[in-house]
C-alpha positions as CSV (number, residue, x, y, z in Angstrom):
1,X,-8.3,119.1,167.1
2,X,-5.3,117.4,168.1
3,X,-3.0,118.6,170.8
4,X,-5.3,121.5,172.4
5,X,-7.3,121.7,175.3
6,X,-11.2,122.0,176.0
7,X,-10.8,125.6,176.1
8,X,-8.4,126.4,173.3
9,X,-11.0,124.2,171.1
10,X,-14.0,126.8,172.4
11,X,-11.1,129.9,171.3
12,X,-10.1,128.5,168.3
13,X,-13.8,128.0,166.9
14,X,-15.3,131.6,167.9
15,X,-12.4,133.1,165.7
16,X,-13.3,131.2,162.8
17,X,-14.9,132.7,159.8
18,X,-18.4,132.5,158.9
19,X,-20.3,133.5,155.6
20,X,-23.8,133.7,154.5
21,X,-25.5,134.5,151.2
22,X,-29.4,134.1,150.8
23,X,-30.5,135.5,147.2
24,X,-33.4,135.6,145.0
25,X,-33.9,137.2,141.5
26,X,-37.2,137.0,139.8
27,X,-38.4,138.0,136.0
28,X,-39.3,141.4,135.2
29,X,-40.5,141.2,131.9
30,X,-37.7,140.4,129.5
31,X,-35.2,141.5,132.7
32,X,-34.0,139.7,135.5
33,X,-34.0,141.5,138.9
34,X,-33.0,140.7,142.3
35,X,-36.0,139.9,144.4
36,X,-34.3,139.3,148.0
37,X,-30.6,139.6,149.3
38,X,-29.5,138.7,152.4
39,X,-25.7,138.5,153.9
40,X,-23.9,137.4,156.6
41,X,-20.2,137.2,157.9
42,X,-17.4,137.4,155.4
43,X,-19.4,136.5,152.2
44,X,-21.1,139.4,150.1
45,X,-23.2,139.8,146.4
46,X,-22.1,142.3,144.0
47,X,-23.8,142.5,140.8
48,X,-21.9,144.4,138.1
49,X,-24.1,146.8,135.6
50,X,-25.2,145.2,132.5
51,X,-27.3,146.8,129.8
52,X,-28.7,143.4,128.2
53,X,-29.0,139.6,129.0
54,X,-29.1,137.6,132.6
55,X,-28.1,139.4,135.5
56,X,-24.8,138.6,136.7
57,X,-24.0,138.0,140.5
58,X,-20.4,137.7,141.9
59,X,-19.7,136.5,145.0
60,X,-17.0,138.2,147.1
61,X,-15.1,136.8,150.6
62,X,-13.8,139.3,152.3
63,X,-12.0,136.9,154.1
64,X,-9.6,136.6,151.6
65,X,-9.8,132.3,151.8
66,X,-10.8,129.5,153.7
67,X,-9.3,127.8,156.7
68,X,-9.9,124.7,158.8
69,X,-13.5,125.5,160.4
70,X,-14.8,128.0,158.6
71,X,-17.9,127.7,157.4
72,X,-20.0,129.1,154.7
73,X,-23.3,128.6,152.6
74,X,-24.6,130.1,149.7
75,X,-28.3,129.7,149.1
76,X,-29.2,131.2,145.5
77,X,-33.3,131.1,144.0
78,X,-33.9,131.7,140.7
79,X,-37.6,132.8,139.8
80,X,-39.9,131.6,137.3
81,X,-38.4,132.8,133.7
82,X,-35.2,134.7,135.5
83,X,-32.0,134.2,134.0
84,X,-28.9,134.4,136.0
85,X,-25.2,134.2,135.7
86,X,-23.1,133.5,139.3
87,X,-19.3,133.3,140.1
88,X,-17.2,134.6,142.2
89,X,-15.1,137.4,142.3
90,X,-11.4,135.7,142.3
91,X,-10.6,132.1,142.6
92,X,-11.1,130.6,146.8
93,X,-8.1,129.6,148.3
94,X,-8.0,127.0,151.2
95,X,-5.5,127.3,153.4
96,X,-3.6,125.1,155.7
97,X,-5.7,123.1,158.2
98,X,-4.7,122.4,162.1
99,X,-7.3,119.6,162.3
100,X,-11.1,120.6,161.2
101,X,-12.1,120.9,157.7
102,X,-13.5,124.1,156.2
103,X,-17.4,123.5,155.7
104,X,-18.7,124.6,151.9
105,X,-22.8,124.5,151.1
106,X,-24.3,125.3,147.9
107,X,-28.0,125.3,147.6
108,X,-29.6,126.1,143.9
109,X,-33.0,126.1,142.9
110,X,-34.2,126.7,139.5
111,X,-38.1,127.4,138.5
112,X,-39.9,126.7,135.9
113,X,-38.5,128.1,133.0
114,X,-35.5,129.7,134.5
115,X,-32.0,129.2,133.5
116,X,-29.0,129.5,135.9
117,X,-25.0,129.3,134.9
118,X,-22.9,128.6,137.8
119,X,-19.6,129.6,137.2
120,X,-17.1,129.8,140.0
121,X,-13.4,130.2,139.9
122,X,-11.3,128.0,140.5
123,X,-11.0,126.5,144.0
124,X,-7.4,125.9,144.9
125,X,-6.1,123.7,148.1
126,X,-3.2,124.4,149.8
127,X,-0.8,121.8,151.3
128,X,-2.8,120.1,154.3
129,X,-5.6,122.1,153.4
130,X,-9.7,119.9,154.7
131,X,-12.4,121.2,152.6
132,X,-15.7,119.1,152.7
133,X,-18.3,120.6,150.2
134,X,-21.8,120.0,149.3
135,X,-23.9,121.2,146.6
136,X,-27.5,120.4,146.5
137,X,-29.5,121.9,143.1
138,X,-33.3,121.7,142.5
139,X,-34.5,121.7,139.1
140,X,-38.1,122.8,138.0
141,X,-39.1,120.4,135.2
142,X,-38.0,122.8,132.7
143,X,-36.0,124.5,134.0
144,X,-31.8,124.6,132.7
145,X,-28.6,124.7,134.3
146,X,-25.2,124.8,133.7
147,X,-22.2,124.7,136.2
148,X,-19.0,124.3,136.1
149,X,-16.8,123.3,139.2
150,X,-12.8,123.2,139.0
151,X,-10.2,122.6,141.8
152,X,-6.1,123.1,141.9
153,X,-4.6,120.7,144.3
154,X,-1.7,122.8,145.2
155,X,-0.1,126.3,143.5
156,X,2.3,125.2,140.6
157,X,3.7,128.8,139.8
158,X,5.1,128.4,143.2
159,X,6.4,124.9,142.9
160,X,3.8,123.4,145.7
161,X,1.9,120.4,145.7
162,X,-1.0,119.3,148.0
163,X,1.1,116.6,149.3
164,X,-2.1,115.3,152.1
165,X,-5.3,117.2,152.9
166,X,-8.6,116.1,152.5
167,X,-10.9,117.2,149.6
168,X,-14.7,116.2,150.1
169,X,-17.1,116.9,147.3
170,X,-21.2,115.9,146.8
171,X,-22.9,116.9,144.2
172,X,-26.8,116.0,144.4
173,X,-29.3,117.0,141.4
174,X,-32.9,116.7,141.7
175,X,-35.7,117.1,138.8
176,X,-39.5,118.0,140.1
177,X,-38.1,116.2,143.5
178,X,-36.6,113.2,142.1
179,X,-33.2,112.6,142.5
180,X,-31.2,112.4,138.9
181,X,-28.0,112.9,139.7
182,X,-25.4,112.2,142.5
183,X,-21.3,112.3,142.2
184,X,-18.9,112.0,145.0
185,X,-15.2,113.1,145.0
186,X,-13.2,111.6,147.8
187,X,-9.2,112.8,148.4
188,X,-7.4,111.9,151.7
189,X,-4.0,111.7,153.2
190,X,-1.0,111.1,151.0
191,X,-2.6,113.0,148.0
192,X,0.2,113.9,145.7
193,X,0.8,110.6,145.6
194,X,-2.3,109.3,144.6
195,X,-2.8,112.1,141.5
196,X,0.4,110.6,139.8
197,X,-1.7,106.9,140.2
198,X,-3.0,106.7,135.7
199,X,-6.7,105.7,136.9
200,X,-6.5,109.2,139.1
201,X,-5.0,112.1,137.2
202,X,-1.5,110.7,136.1
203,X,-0.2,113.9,138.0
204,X,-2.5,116.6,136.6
205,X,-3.2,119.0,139.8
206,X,-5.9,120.3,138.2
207,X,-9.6,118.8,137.9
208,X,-13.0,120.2,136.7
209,X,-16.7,118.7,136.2
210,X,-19.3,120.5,134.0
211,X,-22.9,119.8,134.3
212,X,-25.1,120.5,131.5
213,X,-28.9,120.0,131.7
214,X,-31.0,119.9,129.6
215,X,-28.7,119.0,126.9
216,X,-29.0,116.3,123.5
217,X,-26.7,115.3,121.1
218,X,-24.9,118.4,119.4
219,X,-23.6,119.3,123.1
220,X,-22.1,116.6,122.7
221,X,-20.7,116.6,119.4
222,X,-19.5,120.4,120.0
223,X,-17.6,119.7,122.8
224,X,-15.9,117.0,121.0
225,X,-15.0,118.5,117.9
226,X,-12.3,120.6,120.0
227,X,-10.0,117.7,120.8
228,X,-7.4,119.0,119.0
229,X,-7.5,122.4,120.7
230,X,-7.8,121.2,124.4
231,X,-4.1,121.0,126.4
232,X,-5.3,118.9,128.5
233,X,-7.5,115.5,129.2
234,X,-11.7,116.7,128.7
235,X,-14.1,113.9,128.3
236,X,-18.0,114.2,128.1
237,X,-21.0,112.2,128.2
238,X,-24.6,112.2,128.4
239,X,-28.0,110.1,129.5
240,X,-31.8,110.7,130.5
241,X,-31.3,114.5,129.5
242,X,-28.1,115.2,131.5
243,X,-24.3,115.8,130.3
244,X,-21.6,116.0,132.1
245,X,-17.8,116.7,131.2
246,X,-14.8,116.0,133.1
247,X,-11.4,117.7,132.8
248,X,-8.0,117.2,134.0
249,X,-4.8,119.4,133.4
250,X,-1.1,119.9,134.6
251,X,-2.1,123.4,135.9
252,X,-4.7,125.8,136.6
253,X,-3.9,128.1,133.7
254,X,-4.2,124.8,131.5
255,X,-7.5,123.9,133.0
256,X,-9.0,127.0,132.7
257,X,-7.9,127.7,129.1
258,X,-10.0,123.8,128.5
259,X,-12.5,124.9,130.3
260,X,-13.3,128.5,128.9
261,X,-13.6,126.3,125.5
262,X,-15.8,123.7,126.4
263,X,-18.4,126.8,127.6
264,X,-18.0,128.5,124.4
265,X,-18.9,125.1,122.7
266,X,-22.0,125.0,124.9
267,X,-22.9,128.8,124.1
268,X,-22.2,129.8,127.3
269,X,-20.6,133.0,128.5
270,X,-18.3,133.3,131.2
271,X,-18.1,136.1,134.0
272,X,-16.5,138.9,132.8
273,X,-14.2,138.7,135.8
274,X,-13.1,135.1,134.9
275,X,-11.4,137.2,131.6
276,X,-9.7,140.0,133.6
């Protein structure tokens, strides 16, 4: 951290936020149950009442956001047969950074015949905002997933653009062990200028990635056959069992209105709270 002394570094990190989430569901039957829940620091689990289908977790920071050295982890096991549905409860802002990034882990893992829909909000950066991410997922060998990541570089209802930060994001999927999957977003410094660049976003401020797997060729076909409706750019592809689309609009309310229908195209319900 630039400009502060030994001391002020050791002040600024023990006021920090931290936040941990450790939970495990498991099949009851033809019900899915929470099986372990443990939390730490600003994050917390809710899980809203539902008479039929997965169970639905949402995630909650009572922090309010994210600043430069927070740090938080999310650790989420779904059981042999369980079904669940995660998101969170509004979308996770990250604010302005003074030097060190703010520290995001995601670890999934999937059992044999268990199905888990990630479903976040969106993740929006503020000007000068550092967020370095990492999301880890292991996949029984049938087991199913689908998630769906989307971040706003800046807020355009209030006119601002992320004009530098630094966005960090690695995805790494792994199938019975074996690594299948690995994708690396990189953003830093002069930002706003690089989104306007035709090979990055041609000045969309608003970027998504959906992973679908296992998936064949009518996910594919379904997601395409809405071209006409989408507002903004939505490409998808697929190989060795895995599809992923990638989406890129003017605005979060543009992105999300894309991304809602590419999830209805794959049969896939969103949070109730993503609606509200």
């Amino acid at each position: 951290m630039p400009n502060l002394t030994v001391q002020e570094q050791h002040t600024f990190a023990a006021n920090r936020a931290t936040g941990h989430i450790a939970l495990s569901v498991a099949s009851a039957g033809s019900v899915t149950r929470r099986e372990s829940v443990l939390e730490d620091g600003s994050l917390r689990v809710r899980f809203p009442n539902v008479s039929a289908g997965p169970l639905e977790a949402v995630i909650v920071n009572t922090g309010g956001g994210m600043t430069g050295g927070d740090r938080f982890a999310i650790k989420m096991a779904v059981g042999v047969g369980a079904h669940l549905i995660a998101g969170t409860a509004a979308a996770e802002k990250v604010y302005r950074s003074n030097g060190p990034d703010a520290e995001m882990s995601v670890k999934l893992d999937i059992a044999e015949g268990a199905s888990l829909a990630w479903l976040p909000q969106e993740t929006i950066l503020f000007d000068q905002a550092r967020l370095s991410r990492r999301i880890d997922i292991e996949l029984a060998p049938n087991a199913s997933l689908v998630m769906a990541e989307a971040v706003v570089l800046g807020r355009a209802a209030s006119g601002e653009m992320m004009n530098e930060g630094f966005f960090a994001d690695r995805w790494r999927l792994r199938r019975d062990g074996k690594l299948i999957y690995a994708d690396t977003a990189w953003l830093e410094g002069a930002i706003a200028a690089r989104l306007i660049e035709p090979a990055v976003t041609r000045g969309g401020i608003a970027i998504a990635t959906v992973l679908i797997t296992p998936c064949d060729e009518a996910t594919l076909a379904s997601v395409r056959a809405l071209r006409e409706y989408f507002t903004g750019e939505v490409g998808i592809s697929a190989w060795n069992g895995i599809a992923v689309a990638r989406l890129c609009a003017k605005d979060g309310t543009a992105l999300r209105h894309d991304l809602i229908a590419v999830l209805a195209a794959l049969n896939q319900p969103v949070p109730r709270l993503w609606l509200n």
